[in-house]
N, C-alpha and C positions, 0 to 999 in steps of 0.2 A: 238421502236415504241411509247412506252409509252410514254417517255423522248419527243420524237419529238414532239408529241399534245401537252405537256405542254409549251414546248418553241413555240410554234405556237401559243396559247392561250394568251402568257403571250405579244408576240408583240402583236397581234389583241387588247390588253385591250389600250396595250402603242402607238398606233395609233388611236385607235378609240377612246380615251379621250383626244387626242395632236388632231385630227381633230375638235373632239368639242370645244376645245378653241379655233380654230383657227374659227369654226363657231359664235360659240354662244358667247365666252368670249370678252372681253377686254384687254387694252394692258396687264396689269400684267398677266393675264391667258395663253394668247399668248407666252409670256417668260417664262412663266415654265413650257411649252407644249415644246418650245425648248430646254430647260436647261434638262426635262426629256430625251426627245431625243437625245441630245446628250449624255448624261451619261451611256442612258442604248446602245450605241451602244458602248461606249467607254467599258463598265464592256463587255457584249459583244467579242470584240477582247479582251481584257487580256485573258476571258476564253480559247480562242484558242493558249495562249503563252505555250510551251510544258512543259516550264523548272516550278512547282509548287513552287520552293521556290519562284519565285518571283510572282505571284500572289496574296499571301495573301497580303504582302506589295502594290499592285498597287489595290487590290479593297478596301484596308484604304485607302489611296490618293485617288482614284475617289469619294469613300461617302463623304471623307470631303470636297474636293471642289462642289461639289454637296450639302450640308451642308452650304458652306460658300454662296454658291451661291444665296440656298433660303433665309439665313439670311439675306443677302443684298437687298432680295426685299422685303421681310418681313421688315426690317427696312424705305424702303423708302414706302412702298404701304400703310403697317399696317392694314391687313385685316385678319381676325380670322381664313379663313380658310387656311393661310398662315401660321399662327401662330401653328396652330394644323401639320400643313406637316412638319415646323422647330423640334417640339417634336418629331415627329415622326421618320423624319432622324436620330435627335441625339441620340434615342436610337437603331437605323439603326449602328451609328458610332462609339456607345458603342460595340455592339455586336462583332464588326470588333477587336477594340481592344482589347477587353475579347482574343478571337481564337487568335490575332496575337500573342500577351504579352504570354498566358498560354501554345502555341505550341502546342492547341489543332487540330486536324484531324477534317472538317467541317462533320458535322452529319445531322442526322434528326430535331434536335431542332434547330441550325442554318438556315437550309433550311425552315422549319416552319416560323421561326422568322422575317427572310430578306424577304422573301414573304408576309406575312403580313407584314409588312409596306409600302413594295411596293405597295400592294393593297392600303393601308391608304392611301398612298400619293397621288395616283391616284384617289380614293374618295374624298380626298380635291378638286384636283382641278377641277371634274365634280361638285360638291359642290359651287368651284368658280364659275364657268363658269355660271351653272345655276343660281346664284344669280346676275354675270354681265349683264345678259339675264332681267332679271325679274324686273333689275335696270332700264335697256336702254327702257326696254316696258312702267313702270310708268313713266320716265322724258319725253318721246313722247306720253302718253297719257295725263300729267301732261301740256304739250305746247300747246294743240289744244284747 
């Protein structure tokens, strides 16, 4: 029961900040409301793959295309709170590789670890959103 509220908690944050950017944000925010969404539905089904050796290899490959992904708009957008979710992932993608490399068993500092930055990431881009809001309100109050 426990486990259920948290993974019920953890969509409700990853839809109700992928609804804000689709509200409040801009195109870049827009795109990594979907880049999140699709990643976390993608890490998502791995978890339900039975066989565990190949898990830990498929949630390296999803952080780093997830990684690669914000990089690529972090290189074409260039916006700080972009810049701050890129750090954030790549210590997301550190973590992955420590566990894969060392053949460590995912524990409580794992679980700590990848959550928190999930949550970062997600704080960036309500961070974005609200600063593309606050952008779009001064240039239409800036025109009249």
């Amino acid at each position: 029961m426990h486990l259920d509220l948290l993974i019920l908690f953890g969509w409700s944050l990853i839809l109700g900040v992928s609804l804000l950017a689709w509200r409040l944000g801009g195109r870049v925010e827009r795109q990594v409301a979907i880049l999140v969404v699709v990643m976390s539905l993608a890490i998502t089904l791995i978890g339900l793959i039975p066989d565990k050796a190949i898990q830990k290899p498929s949630y390296f490959l999803v952080d780093g295309l997830f990684g690669a992904g914000l990089m690529i708009m972090a290189m074409r957008y260039t916006t700080a709170w972009l810049g701050v979710a890129v750090l954030l992932q790549a210590a997301q993608f550190s973590l992955h590789a420590y566990y894969l490399v060392a053949g460590k068993l995912y524990d409580s500092f794992y679980a700590m670890v990848n959550n928190l930055v999930s949550l970062g990431v997600l704080v960036c881009l309500a961070v974005g959103c609200v600063l593309a809001w606050r952008k779009r309100r001064r240039d239409l109050a800036g025109a009249k």
